[in-house]
C-alpha positions in Angstrom: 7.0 -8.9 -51.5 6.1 -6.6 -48.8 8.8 -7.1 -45.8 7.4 -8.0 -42.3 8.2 -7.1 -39.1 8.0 -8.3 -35.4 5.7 -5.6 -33.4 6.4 -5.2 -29.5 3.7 -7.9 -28.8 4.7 -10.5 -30.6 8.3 -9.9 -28.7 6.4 -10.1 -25.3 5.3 -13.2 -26.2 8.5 -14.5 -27.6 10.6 -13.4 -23.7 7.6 -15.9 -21.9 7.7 -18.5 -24.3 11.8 -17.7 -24.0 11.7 -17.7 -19.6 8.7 -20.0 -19.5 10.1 -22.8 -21.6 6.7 -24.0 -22.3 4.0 -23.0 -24.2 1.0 -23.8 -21.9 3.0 -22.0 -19.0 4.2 -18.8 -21.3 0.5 -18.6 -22.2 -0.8 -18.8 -18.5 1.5 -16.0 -17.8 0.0 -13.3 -20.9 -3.3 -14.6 -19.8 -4.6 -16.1 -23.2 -4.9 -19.7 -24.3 -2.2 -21.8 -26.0 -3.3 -22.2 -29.7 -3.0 -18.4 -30.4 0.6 -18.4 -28.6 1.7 -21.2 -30.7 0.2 -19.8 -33.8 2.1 -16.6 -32.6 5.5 -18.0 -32.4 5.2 -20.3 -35.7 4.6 -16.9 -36.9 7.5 -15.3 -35.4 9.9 -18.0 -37.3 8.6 -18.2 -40.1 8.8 -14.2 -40.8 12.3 -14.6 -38.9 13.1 -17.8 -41.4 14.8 -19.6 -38.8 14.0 -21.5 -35.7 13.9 -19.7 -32.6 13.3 -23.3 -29.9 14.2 -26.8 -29.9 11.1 -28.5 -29.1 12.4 -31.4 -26.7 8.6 -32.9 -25.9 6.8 -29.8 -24.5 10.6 -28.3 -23.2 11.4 -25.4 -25.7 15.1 -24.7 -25.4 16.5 -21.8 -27.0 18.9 -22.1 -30.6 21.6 -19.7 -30.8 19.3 -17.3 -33.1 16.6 -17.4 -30.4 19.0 -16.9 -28.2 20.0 -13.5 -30.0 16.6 -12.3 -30.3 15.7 -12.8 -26.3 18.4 -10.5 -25.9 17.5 -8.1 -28.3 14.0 -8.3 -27.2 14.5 -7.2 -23.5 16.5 -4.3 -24.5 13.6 -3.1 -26.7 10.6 -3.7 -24.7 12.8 -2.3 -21.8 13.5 0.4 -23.7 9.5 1.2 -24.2 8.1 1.0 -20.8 11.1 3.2 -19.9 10.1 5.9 -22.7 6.5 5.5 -21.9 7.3 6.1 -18.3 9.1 9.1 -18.6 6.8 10.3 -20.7 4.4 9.8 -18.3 6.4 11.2 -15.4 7.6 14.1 -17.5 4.1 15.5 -17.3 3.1 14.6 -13.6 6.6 13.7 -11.5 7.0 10.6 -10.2 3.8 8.6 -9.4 2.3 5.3 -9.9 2.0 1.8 -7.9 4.8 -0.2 -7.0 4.6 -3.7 -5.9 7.1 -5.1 -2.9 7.8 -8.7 -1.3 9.3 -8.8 2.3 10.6 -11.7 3.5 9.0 -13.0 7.0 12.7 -12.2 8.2 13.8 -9.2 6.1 14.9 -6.4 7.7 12.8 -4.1 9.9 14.1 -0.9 8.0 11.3 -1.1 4.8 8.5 1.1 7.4 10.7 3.7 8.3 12.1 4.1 4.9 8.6 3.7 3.1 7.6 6.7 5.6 10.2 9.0 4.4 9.9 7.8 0.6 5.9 8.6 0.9 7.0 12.4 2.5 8.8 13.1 -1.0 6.7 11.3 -3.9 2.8 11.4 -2.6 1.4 10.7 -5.5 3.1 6.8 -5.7 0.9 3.5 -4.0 2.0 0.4 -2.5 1.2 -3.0 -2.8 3.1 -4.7 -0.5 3.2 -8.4 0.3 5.3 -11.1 2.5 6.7 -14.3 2.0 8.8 -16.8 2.2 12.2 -16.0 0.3 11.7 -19.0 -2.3 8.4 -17.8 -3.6 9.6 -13.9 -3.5 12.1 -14.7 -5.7 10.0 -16.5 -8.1 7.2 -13.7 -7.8 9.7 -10.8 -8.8 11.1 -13.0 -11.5 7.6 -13.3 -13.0 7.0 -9.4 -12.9 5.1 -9.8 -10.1 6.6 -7.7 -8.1 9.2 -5.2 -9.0 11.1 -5.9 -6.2 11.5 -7.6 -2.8 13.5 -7.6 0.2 15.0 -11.1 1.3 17.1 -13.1 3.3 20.5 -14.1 2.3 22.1 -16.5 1.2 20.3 -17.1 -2.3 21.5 -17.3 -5.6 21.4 -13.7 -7.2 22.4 -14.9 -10.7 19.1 -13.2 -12.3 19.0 -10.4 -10.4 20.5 -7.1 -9.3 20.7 -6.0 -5.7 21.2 -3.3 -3.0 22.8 -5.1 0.0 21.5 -4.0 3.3 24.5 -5.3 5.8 24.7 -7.8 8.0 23.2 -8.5 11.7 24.3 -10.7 14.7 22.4 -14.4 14.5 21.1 -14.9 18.5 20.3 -18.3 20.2 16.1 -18.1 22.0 15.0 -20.2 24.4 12.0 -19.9 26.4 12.3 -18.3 30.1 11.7 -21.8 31.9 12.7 -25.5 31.1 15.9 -25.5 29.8 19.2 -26.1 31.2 21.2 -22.9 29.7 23.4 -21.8 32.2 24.5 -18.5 31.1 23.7 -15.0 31.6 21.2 -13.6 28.9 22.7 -11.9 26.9 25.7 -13.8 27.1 27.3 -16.0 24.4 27.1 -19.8 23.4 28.8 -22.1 20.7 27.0 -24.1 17.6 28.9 -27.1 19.3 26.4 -26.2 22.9 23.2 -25.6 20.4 22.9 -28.9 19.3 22.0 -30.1 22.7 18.8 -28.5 22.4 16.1 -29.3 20.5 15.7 -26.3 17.5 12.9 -25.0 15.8 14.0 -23.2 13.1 13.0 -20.5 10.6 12.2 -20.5 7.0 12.1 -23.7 4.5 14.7 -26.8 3.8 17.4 -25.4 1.7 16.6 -21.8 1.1 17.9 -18.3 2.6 18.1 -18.6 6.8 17.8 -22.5 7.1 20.5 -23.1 4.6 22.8 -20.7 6.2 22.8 -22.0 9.5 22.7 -26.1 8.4 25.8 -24.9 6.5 27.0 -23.6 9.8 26.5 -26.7 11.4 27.8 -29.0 8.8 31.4 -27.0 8.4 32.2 -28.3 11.7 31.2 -31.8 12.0 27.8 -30.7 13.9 24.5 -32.7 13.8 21.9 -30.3 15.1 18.6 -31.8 16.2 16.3 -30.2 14.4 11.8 -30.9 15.3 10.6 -28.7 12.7 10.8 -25.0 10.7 8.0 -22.6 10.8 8.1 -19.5 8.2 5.4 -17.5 10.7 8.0 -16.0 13.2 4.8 -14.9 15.2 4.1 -18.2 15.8 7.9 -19.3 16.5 8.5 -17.2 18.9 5.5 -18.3 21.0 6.3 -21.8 20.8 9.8 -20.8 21.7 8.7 -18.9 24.7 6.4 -21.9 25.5 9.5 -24.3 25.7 8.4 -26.4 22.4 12.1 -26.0 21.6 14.9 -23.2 20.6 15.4 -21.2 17.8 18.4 -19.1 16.1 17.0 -15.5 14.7 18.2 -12.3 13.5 18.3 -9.6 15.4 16.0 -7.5 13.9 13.5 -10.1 13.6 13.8 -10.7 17.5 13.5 -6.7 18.5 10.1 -7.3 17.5 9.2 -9.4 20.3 10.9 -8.3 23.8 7.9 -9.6 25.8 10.7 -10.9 28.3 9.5 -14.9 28.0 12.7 -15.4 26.1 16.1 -16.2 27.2 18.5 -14.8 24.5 22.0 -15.4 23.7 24.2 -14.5 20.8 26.4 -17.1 19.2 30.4 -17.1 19.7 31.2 -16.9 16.5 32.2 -14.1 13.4 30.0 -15.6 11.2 27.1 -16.2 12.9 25.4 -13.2 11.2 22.6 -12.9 8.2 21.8 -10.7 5.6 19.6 -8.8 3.4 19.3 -7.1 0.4 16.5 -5.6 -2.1 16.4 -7.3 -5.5 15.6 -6.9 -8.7 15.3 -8.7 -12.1 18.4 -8.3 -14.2 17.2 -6.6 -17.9 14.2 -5.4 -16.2 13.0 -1.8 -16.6 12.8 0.5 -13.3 10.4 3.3 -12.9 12.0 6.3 -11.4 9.7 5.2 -7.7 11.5 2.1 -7.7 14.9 3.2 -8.4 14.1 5.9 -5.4 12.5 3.7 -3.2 15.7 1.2 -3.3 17.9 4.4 -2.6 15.6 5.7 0.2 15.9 1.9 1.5 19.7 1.8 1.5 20.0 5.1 3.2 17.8 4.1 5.9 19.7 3.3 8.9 19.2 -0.5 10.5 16.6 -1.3 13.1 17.0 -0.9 16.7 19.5 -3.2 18.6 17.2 -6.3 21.0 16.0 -4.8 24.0 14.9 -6.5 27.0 
């Protein structure tokens, strides 16, 4: 009896069925309908003779064989792209399109550090897209994007990173109706903060918001928190129109010295955020990405708030 083999499609579909969990999911992701994916992976076991998934309703969980083939089958399918790259770059240097997230808050490096990267590899294309940290993370887990800049804290279990530093955390207010008696630029406490009403930045339980309920809840603090809003635009000008205060990173507030906004930074050593470019772990990187993350890294921080 002639022996089969698994070809590099079938082990494409086995890593989405394997990170989807579910059939109807893994097969929205290849972009084909669920009957042939099914068919597919019966296939896969039966030529395999053993099971690759516990089927728990429509959950597929991983055995300890399927478990050994995802992890084979990343290193070869990695493997391909990366000799089909080079290949490709062998003959024509380093081109191509590369797709990046940016976080509403990331750091204000990526545009001088994407001018630089363009001066060296010409030939390479962007597609470049913000949002919130949550749904970057999910995006460049999908392959979406092959990487993305975001907002710490997150967890970075499936993924590899470049840190970019850290950057002082400032308290805004707008110009007129609030009590703060201090000099701007001058300092106040988390314990003085929650005496204000706060708008903050980002979504419940990820990246910024996290980090600074985390700040408040390590010492006993209930801040009174109206609302978050993920456009920073749009938080700055209800800030400045005395909706309420805000806590932002610096290099998010250089962006908008229009001189409505009383600023202060916070008295204390860790009220700082920060960034870093991520990656999926496992995950082939063409030679643009790999540079790009470098040219990132080497690119020194954004400007320090102005008046």
């Amino acid at each position: 009896m002639e022996e089969k083999h698994l070809d590099i499609k079938q082990l494409r579909y086995f890593i989405a069925l394997a990170e989807e969990r579910q059939v109807t999911a893994a097969a929205q992701r290849l972009h084909m309908s669920q009957p042939p994916l099914s068919q597919q992976l019966k296939l896969m076991e039966t030529e395999l003779g053993v099971p690759l998934f516990n089927r728990n309703g429509r959950q597929l969980e991983l055995t300890a064989s399927g478990q050994t083939l995802y992890e084979h089958a990343l290193t070869i399918t990695r493997l391909m792209e990366e000799a089909q790259a080079e290949t490709r770059e062998s003959g024509v240097g380093i081109r191509g399109k590369l797709s990046i997230g940016v976080n509403t808050l990331s750091d204000a490096r990526l545009p001088a550090a994407l001018s630089v990267f363009r001066e060296l590899y010409p030939k390479v294309t962007f597609k470049i897209q913000q949002n919130e940290t949550n749904t970057l993370v999910k995006l460049v887990r999908e392959k979406t994007l092959d990487l993305a800049i975001i907002r710490l804290p997150i967890d970075l279990s499936d993924f590899d990173c470049a840190m970019l530093g850290e950057e002082p955390l400032y308290f805004v207010t707008g110009e007129q109706g609030h009590d703060l008696d201090i000099e701007e630029y001058g300092t106040i406490t988390y314990e003085r903060i929650t005496r204000y009403p706060l708008l903050l930045p980002s979504t419940e339980g990820l990246g910024l918001y996290n980090l600074l309920l985390e700040q408040f809840h390590s010492r006993n603090l209930s801040p009174s928190i109206i609302g978050e809003c993920s456009d920073i635009g749009m938080l700055v000008e209800l800030v400045a129109a005395g909706f309420g205060a805000s806590i932002l990173p610096e290099t998010s507030l250089s962006r908008y010295t229009w001189g409505r906004l009383r600023v202060c930074r916070i008295e204390d050593p860790q009220a700082v955020s920060g960034s870093a470019v991520i990656w999926l772990k496992r995950q082939y990187l063409s030679k643009a990405a790999v540079q790009l993350i470098e040219t990132i890294s080497k690119t020194p921080p954004a400007h320090k708030y102005k008046e």
